[in-house]
C-alpha positions as a printed Julia matrix, in Angstrom:
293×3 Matrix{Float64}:
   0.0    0.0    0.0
   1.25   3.33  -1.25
   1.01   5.37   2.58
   1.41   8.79   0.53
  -1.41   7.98  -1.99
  -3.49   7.46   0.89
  -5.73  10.56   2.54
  -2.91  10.35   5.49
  -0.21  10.4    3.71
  -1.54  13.59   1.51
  -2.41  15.1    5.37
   1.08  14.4    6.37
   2.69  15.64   2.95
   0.61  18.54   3.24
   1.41  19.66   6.85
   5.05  19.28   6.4
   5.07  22.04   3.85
   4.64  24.58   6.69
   7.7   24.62   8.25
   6.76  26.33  11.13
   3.75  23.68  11.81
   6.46  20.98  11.76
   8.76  22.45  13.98
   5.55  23.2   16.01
   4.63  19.21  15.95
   7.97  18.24  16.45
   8.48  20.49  19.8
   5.01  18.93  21.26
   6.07  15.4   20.35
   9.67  16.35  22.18
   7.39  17.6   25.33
   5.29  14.94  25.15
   8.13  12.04  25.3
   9.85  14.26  27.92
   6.62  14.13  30.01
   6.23  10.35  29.72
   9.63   9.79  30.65
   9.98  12.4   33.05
  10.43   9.38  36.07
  13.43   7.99  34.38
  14.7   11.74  33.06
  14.74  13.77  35.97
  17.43  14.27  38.31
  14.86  13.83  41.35
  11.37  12.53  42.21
   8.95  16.07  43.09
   6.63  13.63  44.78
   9.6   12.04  47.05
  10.0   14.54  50.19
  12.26  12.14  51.8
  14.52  13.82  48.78
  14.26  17.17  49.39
  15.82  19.32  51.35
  15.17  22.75  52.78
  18.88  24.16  52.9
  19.07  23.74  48.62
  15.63  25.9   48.32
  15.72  28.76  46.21
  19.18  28.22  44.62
  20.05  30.04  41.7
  20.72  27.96  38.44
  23.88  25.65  38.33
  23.43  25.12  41.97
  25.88  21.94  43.32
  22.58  20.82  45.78
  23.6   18.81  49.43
  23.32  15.41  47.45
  25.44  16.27  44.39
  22.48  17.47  42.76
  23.5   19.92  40.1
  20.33  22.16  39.76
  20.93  23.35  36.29
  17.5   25.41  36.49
  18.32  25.88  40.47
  15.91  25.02  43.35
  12.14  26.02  43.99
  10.77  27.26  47.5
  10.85  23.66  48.46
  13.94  22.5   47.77
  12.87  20.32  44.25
  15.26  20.62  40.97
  13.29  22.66  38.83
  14.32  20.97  35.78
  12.63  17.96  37.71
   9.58  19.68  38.59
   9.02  20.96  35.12
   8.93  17.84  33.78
   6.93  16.57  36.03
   4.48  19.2   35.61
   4.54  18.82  31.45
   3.28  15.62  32.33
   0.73  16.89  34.78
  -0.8   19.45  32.05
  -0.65  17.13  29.15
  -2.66  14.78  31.19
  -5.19  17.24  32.33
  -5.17  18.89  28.86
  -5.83  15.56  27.67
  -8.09  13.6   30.0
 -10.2   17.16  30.26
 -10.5   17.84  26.31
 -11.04  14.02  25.28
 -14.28  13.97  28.32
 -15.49  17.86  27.17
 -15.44  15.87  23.09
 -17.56  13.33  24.23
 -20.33  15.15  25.56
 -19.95  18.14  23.65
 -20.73  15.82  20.31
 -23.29  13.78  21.67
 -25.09  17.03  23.08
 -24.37  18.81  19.81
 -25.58  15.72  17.12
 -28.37  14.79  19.18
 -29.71  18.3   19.12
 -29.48  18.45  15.56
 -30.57  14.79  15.0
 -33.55  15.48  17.41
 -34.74  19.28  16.42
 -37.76  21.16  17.51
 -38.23  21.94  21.25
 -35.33  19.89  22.54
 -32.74  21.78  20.06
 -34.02  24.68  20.79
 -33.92  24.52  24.73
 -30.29  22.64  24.34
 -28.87  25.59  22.21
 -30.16  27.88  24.18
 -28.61  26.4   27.95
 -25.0   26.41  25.19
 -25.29  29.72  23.92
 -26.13  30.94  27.81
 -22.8   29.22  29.17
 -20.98  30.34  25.83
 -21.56  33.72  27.03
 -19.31  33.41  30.1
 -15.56  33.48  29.8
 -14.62  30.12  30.02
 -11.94  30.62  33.04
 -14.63  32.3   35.45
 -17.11  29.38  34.68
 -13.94  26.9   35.49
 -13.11  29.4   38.27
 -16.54  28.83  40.14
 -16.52  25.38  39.52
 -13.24  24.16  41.12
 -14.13  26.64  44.3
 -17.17  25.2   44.51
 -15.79  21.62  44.22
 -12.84  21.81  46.05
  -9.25  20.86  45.23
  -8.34  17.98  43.28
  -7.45  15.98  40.64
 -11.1   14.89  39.89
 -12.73  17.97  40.68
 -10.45  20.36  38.62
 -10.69  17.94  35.53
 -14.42  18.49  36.47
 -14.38  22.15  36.65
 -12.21  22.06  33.03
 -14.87  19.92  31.36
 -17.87  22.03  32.08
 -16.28  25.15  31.55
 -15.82  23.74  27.42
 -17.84  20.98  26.15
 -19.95  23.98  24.97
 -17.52  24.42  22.4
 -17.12  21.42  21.28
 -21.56  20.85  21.6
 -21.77  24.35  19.57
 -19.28  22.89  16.27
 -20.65  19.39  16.79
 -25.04  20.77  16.16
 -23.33  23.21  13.44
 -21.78  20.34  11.55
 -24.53  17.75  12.3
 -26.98  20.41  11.45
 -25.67  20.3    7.61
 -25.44  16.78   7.58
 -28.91  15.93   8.98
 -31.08  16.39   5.46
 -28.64  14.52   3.41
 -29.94  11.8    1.18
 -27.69   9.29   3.25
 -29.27  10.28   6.18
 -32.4   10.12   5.19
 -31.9    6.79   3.63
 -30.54   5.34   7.25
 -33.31   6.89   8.78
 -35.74   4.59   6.66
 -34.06   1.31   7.83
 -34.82  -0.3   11.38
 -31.73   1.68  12.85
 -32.07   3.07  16.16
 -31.76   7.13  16.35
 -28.37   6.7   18.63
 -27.25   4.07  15.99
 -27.93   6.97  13.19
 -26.23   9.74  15.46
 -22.9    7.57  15.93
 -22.3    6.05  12.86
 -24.03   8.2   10.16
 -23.78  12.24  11.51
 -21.29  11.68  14.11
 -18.64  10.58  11.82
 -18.84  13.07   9.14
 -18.78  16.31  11.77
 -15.81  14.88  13.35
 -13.59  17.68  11.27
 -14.47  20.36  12.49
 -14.33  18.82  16.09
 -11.11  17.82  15.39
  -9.77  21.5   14.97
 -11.31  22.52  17.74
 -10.23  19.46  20.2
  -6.45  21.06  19.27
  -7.04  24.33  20.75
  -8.96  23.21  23.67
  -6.79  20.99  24.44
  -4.2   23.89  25.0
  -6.77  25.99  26.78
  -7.24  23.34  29.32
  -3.66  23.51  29.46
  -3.91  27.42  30.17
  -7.08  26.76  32.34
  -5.19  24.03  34.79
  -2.09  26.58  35.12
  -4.41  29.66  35.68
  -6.93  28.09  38.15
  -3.59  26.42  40.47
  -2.05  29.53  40.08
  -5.18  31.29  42.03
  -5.19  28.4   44.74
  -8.38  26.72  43.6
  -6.85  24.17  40.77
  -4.37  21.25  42.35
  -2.95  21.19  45.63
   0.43  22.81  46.61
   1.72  19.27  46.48
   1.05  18.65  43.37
   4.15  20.26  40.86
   1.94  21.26  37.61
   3.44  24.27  36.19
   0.62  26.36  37.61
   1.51  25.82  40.67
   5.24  25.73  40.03
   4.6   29.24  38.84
   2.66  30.56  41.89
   4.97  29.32  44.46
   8.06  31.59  43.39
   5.73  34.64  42.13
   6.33  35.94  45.6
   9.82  35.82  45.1
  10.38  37.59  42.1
  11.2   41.14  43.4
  14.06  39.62  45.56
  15.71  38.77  42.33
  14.62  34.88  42.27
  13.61  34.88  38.72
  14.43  31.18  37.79
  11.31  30.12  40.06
   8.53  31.12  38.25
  10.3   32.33  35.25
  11.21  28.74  33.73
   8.47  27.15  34.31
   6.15  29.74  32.51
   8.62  29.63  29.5
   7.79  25.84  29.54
   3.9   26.46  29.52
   4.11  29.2   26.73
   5.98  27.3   24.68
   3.7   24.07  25.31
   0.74  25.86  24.65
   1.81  28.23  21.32
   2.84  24.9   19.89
  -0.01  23.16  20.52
  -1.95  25.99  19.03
   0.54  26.22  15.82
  -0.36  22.72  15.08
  -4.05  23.39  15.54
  -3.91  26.78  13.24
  -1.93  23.83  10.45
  -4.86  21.31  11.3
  -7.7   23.88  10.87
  -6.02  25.27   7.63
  -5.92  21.88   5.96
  -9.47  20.62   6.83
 -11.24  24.09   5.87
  -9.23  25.93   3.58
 -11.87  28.66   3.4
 -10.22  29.98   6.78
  -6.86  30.0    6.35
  -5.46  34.06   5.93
């Protein structure tokens, strides 16, 4: 089989054209490996206390630490490498990004192609709750949320996933909306299938473009969202090194000169998240060329 005769391989041809896409990919695909390996790459374990120690906090970068350490991104307020921690906390956003945007796609499509699937009252009411919640910013609806349940793992991925599976609901009823007078629609809706069975495998399948580009930059908003909401206290607890948090914990130190606390690991998240949203602008382009400038 001829891979670059196939859709995929004219995707892939086609993306690698834009040089700055590719470079884009290839930095999330770096962070992402980074973050999966981050137990057998870093120095130190965040998580292990037993490791840390309070004389090596808030060293400056290159830092020889008690145990031999050499802190090339120095110390936090706790003691931890900072290297270490910001790999640790990659991993911790890419799995919130991930685990958040994958759960907010789910509903979001199901909510969206059932709406348009089902039509009259019951579209009308649904778009109306979406269109109400689409009119908050999406960080004071994810704000309230994580207050209101508390800090967590669990709760924040909660707060994250109500705060944008309208977006995703809103593309999925615009796309299934086309779709739903098509002839092939119409001709599975005169066989015996059941209306979920039409929804998944007839509307679903064919708005799933559109979703796509819009999975990409929610997935770095969640990103942005996790950082934002530990940052103000109410996302994961203290003990917990996502770059948020990383972030928060030296911004009180950055007037007595001790930059390298919240300084690298907010380079880490901007580049993180402008990539993501690079490949996502590349993604978007390709699937609706209508849109690109």
């Amino acid at each position: 089989m001829n891979l670059s005769a196939s859709p995929f391989g004219r995707f892939v041809a086609e993306f690698t054209r834009n040089k700055t896409a590719t470079v884009a990919a290839i930095v999330v695909l770096v962070i992402a490996l980074l973050a999966i390996l981050a137990p057998l790459v870093a120095q130190q374990d965040p998580y292990d206390l037993a490791s840390l120690v309070l004389r090596d906090a808030r060293r400056p970068p290159g830092y020889v630490g008690t145990s031999g350490i050499v802190h090339l991104l120095g110390t936090d307020s706790q003691g931890r490498d900072l290297l270490s921690a910001i790999l640790y906390g990659l991993r911790i956003s890419l799995q919130m990004g991930l685990l958040a945007g994958a759960i907010a796609f789910t509903i979001g499509a199901v909510v969206g192609c059932s709406a348009a699937y089902r039509g009259g009252r019951f579209e009308a009411v649904m778009m109306r709750i979406i269109d109400l919640q689409l009119s908050f910013p999406a960080i004071l609806l994810a704000f309230v949320i994580a207050a209101l349940l508390g800090q967590g793992t669990w709760q924040l991925i909660m707060a994250l996933v109500f705060a944008q599976y309208a977006y995703f609901a809103r593309t999925a009823h615009g796309a299934a909306s086309a779709e739903r007078h098509k002839d092939y629609v119409e001709a599975a809706l005169s066989t015996p299938l059941s209306a979920g069975r039409v929804v998944l495998r007839h509307i679903l399948p064919n708005s799933l473009p559109p979703l796509i580009v819009v999975a990409t930059v929610q997935v770095a908003s969640a990103i942005s969202l996790e950082a934002t909401l530990s940052f103000l206290g109410v996302g994961l607890p203290p003990t917990e090194p996502s770059l948020g948090m990383l972030i928060s914990n030296g911004f009180q130190y950055l007037l007595s000169g001790r930059y390298w606390i919240s300084m690298y690991p907010g380079v880490a998240l901007i580049i993180l998240i402008v990539s993501i949203n690079l490949v996502g602008d590349q993604i978007r382009d390709q699937l609706n060329p209508r849109l690109k400038r």
